[in-house]
N, C-alpha and C positions, 0 to 999 in steps of 0.2 A: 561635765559637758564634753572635753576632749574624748571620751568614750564613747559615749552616745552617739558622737558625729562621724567619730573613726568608723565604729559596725555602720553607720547606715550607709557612711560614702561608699563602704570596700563592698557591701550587698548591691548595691547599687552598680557596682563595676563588675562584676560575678554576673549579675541578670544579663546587664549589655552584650557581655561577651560571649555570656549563649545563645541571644537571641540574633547580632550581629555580627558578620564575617570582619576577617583582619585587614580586609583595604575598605571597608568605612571608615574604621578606626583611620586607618592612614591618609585618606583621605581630612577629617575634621583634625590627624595632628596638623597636618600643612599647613593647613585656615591657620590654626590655632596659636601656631610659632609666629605669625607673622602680627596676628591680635593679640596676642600677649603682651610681643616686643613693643609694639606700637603705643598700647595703654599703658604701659609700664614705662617709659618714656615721658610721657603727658602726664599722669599719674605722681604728684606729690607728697604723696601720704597726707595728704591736710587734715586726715583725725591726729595724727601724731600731733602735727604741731598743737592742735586743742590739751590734748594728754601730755605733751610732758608742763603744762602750763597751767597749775593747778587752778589759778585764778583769772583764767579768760575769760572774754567778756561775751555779751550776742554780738559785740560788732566784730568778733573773731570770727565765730560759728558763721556767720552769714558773710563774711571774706571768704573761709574758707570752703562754703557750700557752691558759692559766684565761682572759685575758682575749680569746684571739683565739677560744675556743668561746663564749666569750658573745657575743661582739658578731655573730657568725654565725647565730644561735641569735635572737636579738634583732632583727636585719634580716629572717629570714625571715618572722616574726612583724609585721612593721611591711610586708614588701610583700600582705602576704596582708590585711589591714587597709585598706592603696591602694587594693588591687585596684580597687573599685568605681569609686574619683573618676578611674584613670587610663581605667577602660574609657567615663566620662561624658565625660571631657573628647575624646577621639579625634572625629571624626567617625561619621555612620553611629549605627545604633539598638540602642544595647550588643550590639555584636558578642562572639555565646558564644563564638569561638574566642580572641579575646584573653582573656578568662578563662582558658580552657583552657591558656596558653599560662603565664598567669603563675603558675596555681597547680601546673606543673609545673616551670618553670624558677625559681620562687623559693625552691624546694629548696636549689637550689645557694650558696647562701653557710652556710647549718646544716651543710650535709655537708663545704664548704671547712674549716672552721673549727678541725677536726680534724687538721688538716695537720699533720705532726710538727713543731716548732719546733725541730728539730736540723737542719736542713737548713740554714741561715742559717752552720751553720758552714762549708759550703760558702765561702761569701763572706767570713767571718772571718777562715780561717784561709789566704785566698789559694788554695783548693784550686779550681782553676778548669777543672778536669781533668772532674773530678768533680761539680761545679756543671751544664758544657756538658753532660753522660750525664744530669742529674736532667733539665735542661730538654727534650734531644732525649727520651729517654723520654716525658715527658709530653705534647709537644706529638705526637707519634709517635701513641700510644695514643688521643690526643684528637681525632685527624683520623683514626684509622681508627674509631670512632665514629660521629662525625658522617658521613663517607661511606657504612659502612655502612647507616648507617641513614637516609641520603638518596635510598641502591638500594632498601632496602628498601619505606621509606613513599610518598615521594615529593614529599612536601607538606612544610609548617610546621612540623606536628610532629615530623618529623626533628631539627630544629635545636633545638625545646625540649625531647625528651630528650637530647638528646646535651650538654645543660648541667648534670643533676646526675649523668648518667653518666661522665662527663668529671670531674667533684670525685671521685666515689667513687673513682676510679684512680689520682684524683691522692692522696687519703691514703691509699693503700696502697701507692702508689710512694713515697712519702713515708718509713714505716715499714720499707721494706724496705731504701734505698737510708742511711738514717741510723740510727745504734748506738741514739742515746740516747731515751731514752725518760723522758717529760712525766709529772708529776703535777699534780691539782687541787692549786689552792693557793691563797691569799689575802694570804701572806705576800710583800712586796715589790709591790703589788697597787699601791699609792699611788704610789709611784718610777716604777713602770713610763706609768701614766696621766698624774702630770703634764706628761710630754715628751713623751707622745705626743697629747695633745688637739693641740698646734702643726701634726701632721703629720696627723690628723682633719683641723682646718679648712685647711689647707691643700692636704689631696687633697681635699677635698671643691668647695672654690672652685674649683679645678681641673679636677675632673667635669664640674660645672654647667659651666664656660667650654668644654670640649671637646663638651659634647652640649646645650646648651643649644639652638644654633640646630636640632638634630634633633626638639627637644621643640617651638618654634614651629611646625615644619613638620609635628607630628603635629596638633597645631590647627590645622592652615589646607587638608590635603590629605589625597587619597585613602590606603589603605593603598600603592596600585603607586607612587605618586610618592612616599610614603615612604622604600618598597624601594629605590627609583630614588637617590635622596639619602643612604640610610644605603649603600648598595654603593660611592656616588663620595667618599662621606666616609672609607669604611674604608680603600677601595683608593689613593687620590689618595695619601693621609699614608704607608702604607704602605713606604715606601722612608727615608722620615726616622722614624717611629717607628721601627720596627725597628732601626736602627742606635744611636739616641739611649738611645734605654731601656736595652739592656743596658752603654750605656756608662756610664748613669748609674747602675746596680746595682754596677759597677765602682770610682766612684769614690767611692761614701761610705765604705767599708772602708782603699779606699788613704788619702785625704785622712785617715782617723782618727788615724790614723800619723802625718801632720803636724802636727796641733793648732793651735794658736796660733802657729804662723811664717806673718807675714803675707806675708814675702818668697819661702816654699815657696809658699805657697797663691796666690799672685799668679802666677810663675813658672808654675807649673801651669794656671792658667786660662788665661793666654795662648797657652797650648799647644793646649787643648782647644777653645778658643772659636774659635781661627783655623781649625782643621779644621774644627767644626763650621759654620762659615760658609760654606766654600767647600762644603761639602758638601752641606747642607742647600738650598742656593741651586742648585745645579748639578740638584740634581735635583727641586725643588718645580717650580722654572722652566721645566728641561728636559722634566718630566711636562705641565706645560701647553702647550707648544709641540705637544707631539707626540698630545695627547689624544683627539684626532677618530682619528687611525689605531691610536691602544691600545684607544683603548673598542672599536673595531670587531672588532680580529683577537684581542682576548686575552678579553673580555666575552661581546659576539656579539653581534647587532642588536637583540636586546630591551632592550639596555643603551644605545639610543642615544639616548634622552632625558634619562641622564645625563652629559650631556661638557660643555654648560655647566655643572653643579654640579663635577661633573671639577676643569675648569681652576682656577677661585677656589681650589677649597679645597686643590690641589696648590701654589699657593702660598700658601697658610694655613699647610699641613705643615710647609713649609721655615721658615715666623717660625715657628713654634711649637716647631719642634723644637731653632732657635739658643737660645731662652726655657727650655726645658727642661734643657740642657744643664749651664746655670750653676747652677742650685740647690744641687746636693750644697757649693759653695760656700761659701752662703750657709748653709748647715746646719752645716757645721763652722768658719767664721768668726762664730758667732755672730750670727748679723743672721738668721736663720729667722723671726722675729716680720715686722721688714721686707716680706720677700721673701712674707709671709701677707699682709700687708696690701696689699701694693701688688695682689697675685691678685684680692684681693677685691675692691679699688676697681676692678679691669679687669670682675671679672664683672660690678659694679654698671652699669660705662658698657655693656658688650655687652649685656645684658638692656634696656636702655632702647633702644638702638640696633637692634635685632634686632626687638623688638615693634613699632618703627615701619616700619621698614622692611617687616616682612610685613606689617600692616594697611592700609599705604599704599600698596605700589607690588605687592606680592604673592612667592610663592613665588622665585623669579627672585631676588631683593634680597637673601634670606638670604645667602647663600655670600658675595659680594663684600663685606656690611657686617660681616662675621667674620672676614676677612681684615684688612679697614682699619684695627680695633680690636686684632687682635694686631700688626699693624704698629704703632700705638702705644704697648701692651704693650712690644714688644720697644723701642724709642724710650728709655723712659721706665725701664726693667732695667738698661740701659746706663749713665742716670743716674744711679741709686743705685750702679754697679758703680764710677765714678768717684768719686764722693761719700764710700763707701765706703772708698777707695782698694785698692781688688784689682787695678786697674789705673786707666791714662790712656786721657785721651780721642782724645790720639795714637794709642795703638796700636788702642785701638776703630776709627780711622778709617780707619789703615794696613790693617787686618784685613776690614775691612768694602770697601773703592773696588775692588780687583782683581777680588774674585769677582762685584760689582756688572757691573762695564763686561763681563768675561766672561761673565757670565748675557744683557748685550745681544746681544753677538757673537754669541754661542749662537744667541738668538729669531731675529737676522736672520738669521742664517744657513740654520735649519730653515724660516724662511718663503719665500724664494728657493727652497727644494728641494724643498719640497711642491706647486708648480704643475705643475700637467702630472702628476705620483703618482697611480697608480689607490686607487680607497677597500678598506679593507677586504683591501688584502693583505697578508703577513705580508712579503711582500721590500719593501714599503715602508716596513712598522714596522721590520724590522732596519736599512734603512738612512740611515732619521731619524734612532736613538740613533745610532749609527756616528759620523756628520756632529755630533749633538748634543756627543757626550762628544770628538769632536776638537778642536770650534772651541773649548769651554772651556777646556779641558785647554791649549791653545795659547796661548791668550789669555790665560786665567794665568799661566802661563810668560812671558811677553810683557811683560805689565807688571810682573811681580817682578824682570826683567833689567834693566827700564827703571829701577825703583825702589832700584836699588843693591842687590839681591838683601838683604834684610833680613831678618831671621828670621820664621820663620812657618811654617804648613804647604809652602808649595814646598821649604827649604831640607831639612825633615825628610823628606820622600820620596824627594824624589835623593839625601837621603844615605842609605836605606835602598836604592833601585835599584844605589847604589854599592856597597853592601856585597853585595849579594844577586850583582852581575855581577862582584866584587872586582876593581872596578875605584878609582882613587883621583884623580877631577879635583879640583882646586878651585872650591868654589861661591863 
């Protein structure tokens, strides 16, 4: 599924961008930071609380359906409220179309809200058949949408109907695709809210930390440098979100099943954490290397003010998304509180860190001091994971030195190959990644032979190559 969704979102963002200039785009990030924060705030995760609870009841599902209309219902209400301080604070002499923009896109979390809460069984019940049909369906319906209505308008306003037209589809794809059916209720309303405020403030610090540096930059620049910064912020991470995310929807239902076996729940992250290491790093890294001839052939030349923000924040993507990976973790190991706090204490440093760096040195400083801060982020996750004991600081090490020295390989590599490369053609972007994903690929391989081949993601792949060619070496 995480494939499937990944190509359709990233074609989906490639059409926009040619057919749309770079202050729509900056126009709908402004909306967007201020609707995020707001639903993200209100926003409980009340599927979580169902998933990590194997044996909830209907009087859960319809608590936490009661509470996810209100809190939709109540964000709308609070962005329409903002409206005013976020159109003050932007540059420019309250620009009407950001109005126009938010009092049509902040539709969209009252109309969300509604979403059938039977769908979560999807993920409960392991049906993942059925889960992949909910999400291709929706994201399917919500890109031809917004394209549509990209041919049609042409502008801005494209993108802010296509956000409460896109909810509307999605709770009626919601109703169609799941039997049961939600009542208003108030009973189990308390059960439901205590566990879920942990996962409020902790998607919330979260938000703030992933769009925060987007909100400095609406203070400091034009709407087109905006555009410019929210397309290199989306697209950069784009290859580690995508893959991260639906692994992490993955694993809070699995890991529920495990409970309290420190030795499963350990075992497991070691699993998960090594791939996402090599994976995340291969291609944050490998997307920075190759940045100049992606923005060019896959964006198009209006986008080429974005490749410094590009590069930073493709390896932003890749710490963020190793940092993201572990949580479901930390959620069924009991340490959720931890894992809030430590979020928060990182947004506390990036908000100080980020303010200075734009007032001081200017737009430019964003991306690289959001980078440095989840690099410490991620530092400082590892600490409590040992601390914890989910694992050692051995295998953190063992996990972390091979895809490092491969991510070098890789850069030198692609930078040797790029001299002499014409700009802007697509036979030089195909055979960047080519050379990209070789020298890694080798280079891991390389030193996990050297390292006494130790478990981790190498050994799990070749023995998956191994079964698939049914062939049988010894690793």
């Amino acid at each position: 599924m995480r494939w499937v969704l990944k190509a359709m979102g990233f074609v989906n963002v490639i059409i926009l961008a040619r057919l749309l200039v770079p202050e729509d785009f900056g126009l709908i990030a402004m909306a967007t930071i201020l609707i995020g924060l707001v639903s993200t705030i209100t926003d409980g995760s009340f599927d979580k609380v169902i998933l990590r609870d194997p044996n909830s009841t209907p009087q859960t599902y319809n608590a936490a359906w009661t509470a996810q209309i209100l809190a939709g219902i109540l964000a709308t209400v609070v962005i329409f409220c903002c409206a005013p301080l976020l159109v003050s604070y932007a540059p420019g002499d309250n620009d009407p179309r950001l109005y126009t923009v938010l009092f049509i896109a902040g539709l969209r979390p009252a109309i969300l809200g509604f979403e059938n809460i039977g769908q979560v069984e999807f993920r409960r019940d392991f049906n993942f058949r059925k889960e992949f049909r909910y999400w291709v369906y929706r994201r399917s319906i919500g890109i031809i949408i917004g394209l549509s209505l990209a041919l049609l308008l042409g502008d801005y306003m494209a993108l802010a109907l296509a956000l409460p037209l896109t909810a509307v589809s999605t709770v009626i794809l919601s109703y169609v695709m799941s039997g049961y059916r939600p009542r208003l209720t108030l009973e189990g309303m308390g059960k439901v809210l205590s566990f879920s405020k942990w996962f409020a403030l902790l998607d919330t610090g979260r938000y703030l930390a992933d769009r925060l540096d987007e909100f400095v930059v609406i203070g400091l620049a034009s709407p087109t440098t905006v555009g410019h910064y929210y397309m290199a912020s989306d697209v950069s991470t784009m290859p580690t979100r995508e893959v991260v995310l639906p692994l992490e929807r993955a694993l809070m239902p699995t890991l529920a099943h495990v409970g309290d076996n420190k030795a499963s729940l350990s075992e497991s992250l070691q699993i998960v954490l090594s791939g996402t290491i090599a994976f995340s790093l291969a291609a944050g890294i490998g997307l920075y290397a190759i940045a100049d001839a992606f923005v060019r052939v896959v964006l198009g030349d209006q986008w080429i003010p974005a490749i410094p923000f590009f590069e930073w924040l493709a390896i932003y993507g890749g710490l963020s998304a190793i940092v993201l990976c572990v949580q479901p973790f930390f959620v069924v190991g009991n340490a959720l509180r931890t894992y809030t706090l430590a979020y928060l204490g990182y947004l506390g440093v990036l908000a100080v860190v980020l303010a200075l760096a734009g007032t001081q040195i200017g737009v430019d400083a964003i991306a690289p001091a959001r980078t440095f801060v989840m690099l410490a982020l991620m530092g400082f996750i590892f600490s409590v994971l040992v601390r914890f004991r989910f694992t050692s600081a051995g295998f953190l090490f063992s996990a972390s030195w091979r895809p490092v020295i491969s991510s070098v390989a890789m850069v030198w590599a692609l930078r040797s190959v790029q001299v002499g490369l014409p700009d802007g053609h697509v036979s030089s972007l195909v055979l960047q990644v080519f050379v990209g994903m070789f020298v890694f690929v080798s280079a891991q391989l390389t030193c996990w032979w050297a390292s006494g081949k130790p478990s981790g993601v190498e050994r799990l792949v070749l023995e998956r190559v191994r079964d698939v060619m049914f062939l049988k070496p010894k690793l």
